[in-house]
C-alpha positions in Angstrom: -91.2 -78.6 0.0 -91.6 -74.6 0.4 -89.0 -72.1 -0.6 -87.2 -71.8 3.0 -87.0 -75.7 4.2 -85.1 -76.3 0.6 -82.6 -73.5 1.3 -81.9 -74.7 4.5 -81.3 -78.7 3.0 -79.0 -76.8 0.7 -76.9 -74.5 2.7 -76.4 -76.7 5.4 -73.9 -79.2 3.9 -72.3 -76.5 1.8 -71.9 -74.7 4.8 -70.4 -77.7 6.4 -68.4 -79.0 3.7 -66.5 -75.2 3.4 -65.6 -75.7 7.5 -64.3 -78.2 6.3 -62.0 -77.0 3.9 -61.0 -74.0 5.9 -59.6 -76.5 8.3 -57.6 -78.8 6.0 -56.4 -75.8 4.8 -54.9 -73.9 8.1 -53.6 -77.4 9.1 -51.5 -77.6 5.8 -50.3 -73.9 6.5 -49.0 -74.8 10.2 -47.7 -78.1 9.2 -45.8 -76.2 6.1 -44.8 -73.8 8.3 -43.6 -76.7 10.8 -42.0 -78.4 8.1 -40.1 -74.7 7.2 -39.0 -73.9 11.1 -37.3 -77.1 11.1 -35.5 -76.6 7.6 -34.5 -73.4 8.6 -33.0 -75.0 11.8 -31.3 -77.5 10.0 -29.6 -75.4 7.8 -28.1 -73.1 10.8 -24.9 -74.0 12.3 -25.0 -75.0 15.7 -23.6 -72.3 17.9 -19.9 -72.6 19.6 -19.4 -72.0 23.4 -18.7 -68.7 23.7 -15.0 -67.7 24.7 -16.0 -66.4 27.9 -18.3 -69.5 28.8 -15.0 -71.5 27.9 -13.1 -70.0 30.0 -15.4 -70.2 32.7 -15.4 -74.3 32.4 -11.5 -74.4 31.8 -11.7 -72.1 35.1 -13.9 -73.9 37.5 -12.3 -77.5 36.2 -8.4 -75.7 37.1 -9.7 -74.5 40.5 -10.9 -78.8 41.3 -7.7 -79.3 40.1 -6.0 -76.8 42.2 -8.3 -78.2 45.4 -7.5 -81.7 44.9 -3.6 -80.7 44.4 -3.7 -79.0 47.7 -5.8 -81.9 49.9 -3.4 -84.5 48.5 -0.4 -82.3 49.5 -1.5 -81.7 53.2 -3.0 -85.4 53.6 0.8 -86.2 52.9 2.4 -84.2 55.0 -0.3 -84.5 58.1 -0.1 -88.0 57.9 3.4 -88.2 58.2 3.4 -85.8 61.4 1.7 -88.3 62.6 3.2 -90.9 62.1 6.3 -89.2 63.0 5.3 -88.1 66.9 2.8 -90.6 67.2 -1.3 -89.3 67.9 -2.7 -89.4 71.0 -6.0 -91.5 70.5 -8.1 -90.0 73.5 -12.0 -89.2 71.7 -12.9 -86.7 74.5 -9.7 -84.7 73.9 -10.3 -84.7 69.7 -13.6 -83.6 70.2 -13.0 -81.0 72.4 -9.5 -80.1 69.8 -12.3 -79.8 67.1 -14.8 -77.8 68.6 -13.1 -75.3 69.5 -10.7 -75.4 66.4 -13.6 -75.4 64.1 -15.5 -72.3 66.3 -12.7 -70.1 66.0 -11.8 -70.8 62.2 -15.8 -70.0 61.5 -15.2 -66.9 63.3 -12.3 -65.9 60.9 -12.7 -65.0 57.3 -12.9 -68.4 55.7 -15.2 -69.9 57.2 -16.5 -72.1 54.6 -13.4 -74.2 54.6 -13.0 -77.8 56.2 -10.5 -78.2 59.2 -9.4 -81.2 60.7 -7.6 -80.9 64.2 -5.5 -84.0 65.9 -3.0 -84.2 68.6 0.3 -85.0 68.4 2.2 -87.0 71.0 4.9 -84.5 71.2 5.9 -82.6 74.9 7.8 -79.8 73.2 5.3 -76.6 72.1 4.5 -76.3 68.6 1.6 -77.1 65.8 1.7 -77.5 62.1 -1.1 -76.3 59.7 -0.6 -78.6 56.6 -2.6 -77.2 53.3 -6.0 -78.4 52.6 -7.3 -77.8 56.3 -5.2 -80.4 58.5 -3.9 -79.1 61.7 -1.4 -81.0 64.7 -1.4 -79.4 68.0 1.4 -81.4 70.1 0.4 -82.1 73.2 3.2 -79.8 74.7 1.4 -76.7 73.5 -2.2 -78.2 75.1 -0.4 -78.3 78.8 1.3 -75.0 78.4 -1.8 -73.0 77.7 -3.6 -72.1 81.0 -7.1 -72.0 79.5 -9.1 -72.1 76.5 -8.5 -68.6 75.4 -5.1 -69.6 74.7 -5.5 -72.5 73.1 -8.7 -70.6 70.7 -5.6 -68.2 69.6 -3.1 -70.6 69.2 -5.6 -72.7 66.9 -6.8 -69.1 65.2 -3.1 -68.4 63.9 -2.7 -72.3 62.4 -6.7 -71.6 60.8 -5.5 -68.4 58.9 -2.2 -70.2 57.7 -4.6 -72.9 55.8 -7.5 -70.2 54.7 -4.4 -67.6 53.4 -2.7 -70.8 52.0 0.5 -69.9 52.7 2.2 -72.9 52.8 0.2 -73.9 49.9 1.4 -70.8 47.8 4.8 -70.9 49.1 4.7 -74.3 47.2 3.4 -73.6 44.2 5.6 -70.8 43.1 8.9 -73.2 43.8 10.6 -74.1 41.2 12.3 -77.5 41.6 16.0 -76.5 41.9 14.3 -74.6 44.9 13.1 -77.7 46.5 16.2 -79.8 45.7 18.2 -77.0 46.8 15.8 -76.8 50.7 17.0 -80.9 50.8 20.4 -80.6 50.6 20.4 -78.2 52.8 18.3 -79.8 55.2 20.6 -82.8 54.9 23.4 -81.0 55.2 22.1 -79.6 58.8 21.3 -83.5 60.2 24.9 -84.1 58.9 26.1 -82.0 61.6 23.7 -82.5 64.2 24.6 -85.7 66.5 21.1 -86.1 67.3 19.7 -85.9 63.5 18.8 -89.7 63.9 16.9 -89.6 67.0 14.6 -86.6 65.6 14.8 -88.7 61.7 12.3 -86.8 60.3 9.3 -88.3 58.0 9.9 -88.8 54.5 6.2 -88.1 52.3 4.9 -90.9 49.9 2.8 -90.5 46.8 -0.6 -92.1 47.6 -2.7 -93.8 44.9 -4.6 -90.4 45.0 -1.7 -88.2 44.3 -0.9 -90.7 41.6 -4.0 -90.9 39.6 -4.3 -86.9 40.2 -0.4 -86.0 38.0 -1.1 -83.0 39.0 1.7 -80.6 38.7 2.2 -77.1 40.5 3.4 -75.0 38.0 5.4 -71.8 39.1 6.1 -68.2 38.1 9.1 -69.4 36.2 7.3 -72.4 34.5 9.1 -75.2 36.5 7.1 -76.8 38.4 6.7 -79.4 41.7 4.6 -82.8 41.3 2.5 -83.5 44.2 5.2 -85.7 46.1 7.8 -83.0 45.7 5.6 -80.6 47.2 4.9 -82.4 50.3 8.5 -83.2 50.7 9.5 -79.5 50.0 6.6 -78.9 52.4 8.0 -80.8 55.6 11.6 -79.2 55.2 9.9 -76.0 55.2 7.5 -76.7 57.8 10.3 -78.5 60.3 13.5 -77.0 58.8 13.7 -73.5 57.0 10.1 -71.8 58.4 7.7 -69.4 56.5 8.2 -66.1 55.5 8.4 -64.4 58.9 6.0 -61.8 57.4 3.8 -65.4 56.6 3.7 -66.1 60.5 3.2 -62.1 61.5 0.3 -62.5 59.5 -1.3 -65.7 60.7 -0.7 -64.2 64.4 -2.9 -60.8 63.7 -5.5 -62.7 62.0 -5.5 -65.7 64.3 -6.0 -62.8 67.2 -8.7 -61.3 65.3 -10.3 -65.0 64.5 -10.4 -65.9 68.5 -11.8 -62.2 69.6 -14.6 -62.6 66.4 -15.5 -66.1 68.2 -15.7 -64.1 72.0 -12.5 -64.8 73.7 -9.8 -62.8 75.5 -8.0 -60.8 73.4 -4.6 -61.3 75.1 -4.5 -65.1 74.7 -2.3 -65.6 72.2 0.5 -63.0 73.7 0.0 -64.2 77.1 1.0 -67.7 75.8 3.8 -66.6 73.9 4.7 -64.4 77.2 5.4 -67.6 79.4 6.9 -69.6 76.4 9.4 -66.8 76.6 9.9 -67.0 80.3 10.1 -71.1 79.9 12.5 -71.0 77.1 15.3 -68.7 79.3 15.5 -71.7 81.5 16.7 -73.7 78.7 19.5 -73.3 75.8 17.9 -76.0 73.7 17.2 -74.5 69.9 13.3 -76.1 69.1 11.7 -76.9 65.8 9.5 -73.1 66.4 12.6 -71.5 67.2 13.7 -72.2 63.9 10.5 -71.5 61.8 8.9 -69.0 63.9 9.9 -64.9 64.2 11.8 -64.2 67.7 9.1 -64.0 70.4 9.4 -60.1 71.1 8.8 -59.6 67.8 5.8 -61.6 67.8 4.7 -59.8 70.9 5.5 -56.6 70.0 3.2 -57.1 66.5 0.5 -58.8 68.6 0.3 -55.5 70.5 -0.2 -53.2 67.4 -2.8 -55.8 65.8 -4.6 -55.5 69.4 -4.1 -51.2 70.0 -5.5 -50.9 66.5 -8.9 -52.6 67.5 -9.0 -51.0 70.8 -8.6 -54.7 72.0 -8.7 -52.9 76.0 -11.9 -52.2 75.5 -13.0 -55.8 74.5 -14.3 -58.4 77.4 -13.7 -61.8 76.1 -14.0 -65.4 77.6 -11.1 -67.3 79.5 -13.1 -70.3 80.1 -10.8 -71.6 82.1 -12.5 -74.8 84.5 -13.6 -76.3 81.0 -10.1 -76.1 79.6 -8.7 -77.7 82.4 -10.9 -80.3 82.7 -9.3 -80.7 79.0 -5.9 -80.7 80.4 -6.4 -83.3 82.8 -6.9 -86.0 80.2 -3.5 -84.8 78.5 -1.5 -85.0 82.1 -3.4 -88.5 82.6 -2.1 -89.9 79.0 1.3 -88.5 79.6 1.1 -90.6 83.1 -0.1 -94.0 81.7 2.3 -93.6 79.2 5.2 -92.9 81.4 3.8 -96.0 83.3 4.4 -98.6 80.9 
C-alpha cells in the first residue's frame, strides 16, 4: 500500500470519529443549558397582576355589573307599564315604532346602545323611557302627532333620557330613606285622590334575574337600593314626582338635535308640544306629564334657544307626513275595534 492511500485509511475514521465528538459535545452544552433555563425558571417567582391590570378586571367585571343592574331595573319597570295600560299588539305599528325609534337614537350620541319601543294602550299623551333601553309611547301621543317628524322628536327626547341615564343615575345615588320617603308620599297623594283606585298604579316584582343578580346600587352616602327598590323608586318617580326639570330640558335639546342628525324637521318636537298646549286649555284635568314634565312654555321657550343656537332656520328637514299617517290609521282602526266590543 503506498504512502498516500494509507494516510487516507487513517485520517478518514479519525476524521469521522472527532465529528463525532464535536457533536456529542454541543448537544450536552444545549441540553445543559436547557436543563439551566428551566432551573433558573423554577427558581423565579411567578409574577403578580399588576395593580393597574387589577384594576382594569375589577373595572370591566363592576361595569357588567352596573349593565346588568340597569337592564333588570328597566325590564321591571317597562313590563309593569305594560301591564299596567295594556300593549297594543298590532306588528305593522311596532315595526314601524322601532324603525324610526332606533333611526333617530343612531343619529344621537349613543348609538351603540339597544332600544326597544312598544305601544301602550293609553289615549292620554305621554311616554316613559325606563333604564336599559326600554321605551312606551301611548297611543295618545301617536294620534296627536301630525306626522313622522313629530313623532322622530318625541322618540329622540325618550332615546337621550336612556343614553344620559338619567333615570338610571337618579337611582343610584338614592339612598333608601329617599325611596321610602318618595312612597309615602306617593301614597299619601292616592289617599286623597278619589280616583287613586281606578289609575292603581303597578307595583315592580323581583324576577329570578334580579334575584340571582343581589346586586346593590350603592350611593354617594353609602346606602344603597337593591334592584327591586330601584324599580319601585323608579315608577313613583317616573308616574309621581318627575325628573329633575333640568333632566327633561336636557333630553328635549338633545332629542331635537338626535331627529335633525337623522334628517327631519327641526321644529317637530315644539310644534307638538305647541298643540298639546292649545289641547290642554280645553281641559282642567292635571295629567301624569303635567306632573313630571317642566311647564310647556318653558319647554318651548328652551326648544327655541337649542334650535337659534344651530341656526335650525337654515336646516330643511323631512315631515314625511303620507307614511306617518298611513301609521295613524292602524292606531284610529285599533281604538275602533276596541270601542266595538
Amino acid at each position: 500500500m503506498d504512502r498516500q492511500h494509507k494516510l487516507k485509511v487513517i485520517f478518514i475514521p479519525k476524521l469521522i470519529f472527532g465529528v463525532s465528538l464535536l457533536l456529542l459535545s454541543l448537544t450536552g452544552l444545549i441540553l445543559d443549558a436547557k436543563d439551566n433555563e428551566e432551573s433558573s425558571q423554577e427558581d423565579k417567582p411567578v409574577a403578580s397582576p399588576t395593580p393597574a391590570a387589577e384594576a382594569s378586571s375589577e373595572s370591566t367585571e363592576s361595569a357588567l355589573e352596573d349593565a346588568k343592574a340597569e337592564m333588570e331595573i328597566g325590564r321591571n319597570m317597562a313590563g309593569k307599564l305594560l301591564a299596567f295600560y295594556g300593549v297594543v299588539n298590532d306588528k305593522p305599528l311596532v315595526s314601524y315604532l322601532n324603525q324610526v325609534g332606533n333611526y333617530v337614537a343612531k343619529a344621537g350620541s349613543y348609538p351603540d346602545r339597544k332600544y326597544m319601543f312598544a305601544i301602550l294602550d293609553s289615549d292620554s299623551v305621554n311616554a316613559f323611557a325606563c333604564p336599559g333601553g326600554y321605551i312606551l309611547v301611548t297611543k295618545g301621543t301617536i294620534r296627536h302627532a301630525q306626522n313622522e317628524a313629530e313623532i322622530a322628536a318625541v322618540l329622540g327626547h325618550e332615546a337621550a333620557h336612556v343614553g344620559l341615564q338619567h333615570m338610571y343615575k337618579s337611582l343610584k345615588s338614592m339612598s333608601a330613606d329617599e325611596a321610602k320617603k318618595l312612597q309615602t308620599e306617593a301614597e299619601g297623594r292616592k289617599l286623597n285622590d278619589p280616583y287613586a283606585m281606578a289609575r292603581r298604579r303597578p307595583t315592580p316584582d323581583e324576577s329570578a334575574a334580579g334575584g340571582a343578580l343581589a346586586k346593590f346600587l350603592m350611593s354617594a352616602s353609602g346606602a344603597g337600593l337593591s334592584v327591586l327598590q330601584a324599580a319601585k323608586a323608579g315608577m313613583n318617580v317616573m308616574l309621581e314626582k318627575g325628573l329633575d326639570q333640568k333632566l327633561e330640558f336636557e333630553a328635549d335639546g338633545e332629542g331635537v338635535k338626535y331627529a335633525i342628525n337623522a334628517g327631519y324637521d327641526p321644529k317637530g318636537l315644539d310644534k307638538f308640544l305647541a298643540r298639546l298646549a292649545l289641547e290642554k286649555k280645553k281641559s282642567s284635568d292635571k295629567t301624569v306629564m303635567d306632573k313630571t314634565h317642566p311647564t310647556i312654555p318653558d319647554r318651548r321657550k328652551a326648544i327655541a334657544e337649542v334650535l337659534n343656537k344651530m341656526s335650525a332656520d337654515e336646516i330643511t328637514g323631512a315631515v314625511l307626513q303620507k307614511r306617518f299617517q298611513g301609521f295613524q290609521k292602524r292606531i284610529a282602526k285599533k281604538s275602533v275595534k276596541k270601542a266595538g266590543k
